[in-house]
N, C-alpha and C positions, 0 to 999 in steps of 0.2 A: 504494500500500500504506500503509495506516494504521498508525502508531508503536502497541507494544501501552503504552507510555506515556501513549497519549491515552486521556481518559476524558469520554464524552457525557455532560452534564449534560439531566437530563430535568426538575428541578421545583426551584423553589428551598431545598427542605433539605437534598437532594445538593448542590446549589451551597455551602449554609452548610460542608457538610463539609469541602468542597474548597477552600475560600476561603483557607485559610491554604497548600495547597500550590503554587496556581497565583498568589498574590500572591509567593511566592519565587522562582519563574520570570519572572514579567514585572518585579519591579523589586529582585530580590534579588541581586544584584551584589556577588562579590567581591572586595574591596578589602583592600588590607592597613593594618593597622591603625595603621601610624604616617602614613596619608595622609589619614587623619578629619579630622586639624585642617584639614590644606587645604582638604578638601571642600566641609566647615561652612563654610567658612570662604568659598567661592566661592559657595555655592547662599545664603549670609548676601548678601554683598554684591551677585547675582543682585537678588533678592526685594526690597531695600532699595532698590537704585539705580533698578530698575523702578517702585516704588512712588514715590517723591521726586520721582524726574524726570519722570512722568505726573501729580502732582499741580503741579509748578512750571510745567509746559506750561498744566494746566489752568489754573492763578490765571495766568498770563501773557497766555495765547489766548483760553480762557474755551472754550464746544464750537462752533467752526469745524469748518468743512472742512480746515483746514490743520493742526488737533490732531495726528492719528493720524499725520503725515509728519513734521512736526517733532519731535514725539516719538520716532520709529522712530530718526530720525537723532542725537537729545539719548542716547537712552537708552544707545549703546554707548559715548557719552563718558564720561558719568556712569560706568560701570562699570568701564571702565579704569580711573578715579580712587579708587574705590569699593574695589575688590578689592586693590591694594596698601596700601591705606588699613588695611582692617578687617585686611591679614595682619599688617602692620609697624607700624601704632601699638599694640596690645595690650603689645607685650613692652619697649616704653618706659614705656607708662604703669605695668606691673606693679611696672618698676622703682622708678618714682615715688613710687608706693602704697607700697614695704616702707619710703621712707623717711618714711612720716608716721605716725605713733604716734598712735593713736584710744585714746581713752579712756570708759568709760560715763559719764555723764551722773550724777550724784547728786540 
């Protein structure tokens, strides 16, 4: 028995319709809101560490066969490092920043 929630898309301008309701069901997740920062904050340090540690592979290995294994295994260290990193230096350095007093330039 089909949900009467489901709705057949027949041509791409019913799709365009529908676009926004069915992008809220596949990745529209609710969270509450004082868990943003983490989040940010994990999919930040995700994206980063993947990014870094696949290009230090690459200047290191150069494209072997042995890239994509050494990397699989580099990349969950990197992140460990990476996500307490990007959670717990922010609120030292904020610190730091209120004690320097910037001034404009004349």
């Amino acid at each position: 028995m089909v949900s009467s929630k489901l709705r057949v898309i027949y041509n791409y301008e019913d799709a365009a319709n529908c676009e926004s309701i069915y992008a809220n069901r596949v990745i529209g997740l609710k969270i509450k809101k004082k868990y943003e920062h983490v989040l940010f904050t994990f999919f930040m340090a995700l994206g980063m560490s993947c990014f870094i540690s696949f290009v230090m592979m690459l200047i290191n290995f150069g494209f072997s066969s042995l890239l994509l294994a050494k990397w699989l295994t580099a990349w969950p260290i990197a992140f460990a490092l990476a996500f307490p990193s990007a959670y717990f230096l922010p609120r030292g350095i904020r610190k730091l920043m209120k004690k320097i007093t910037f001034v404009e330039s004349e």
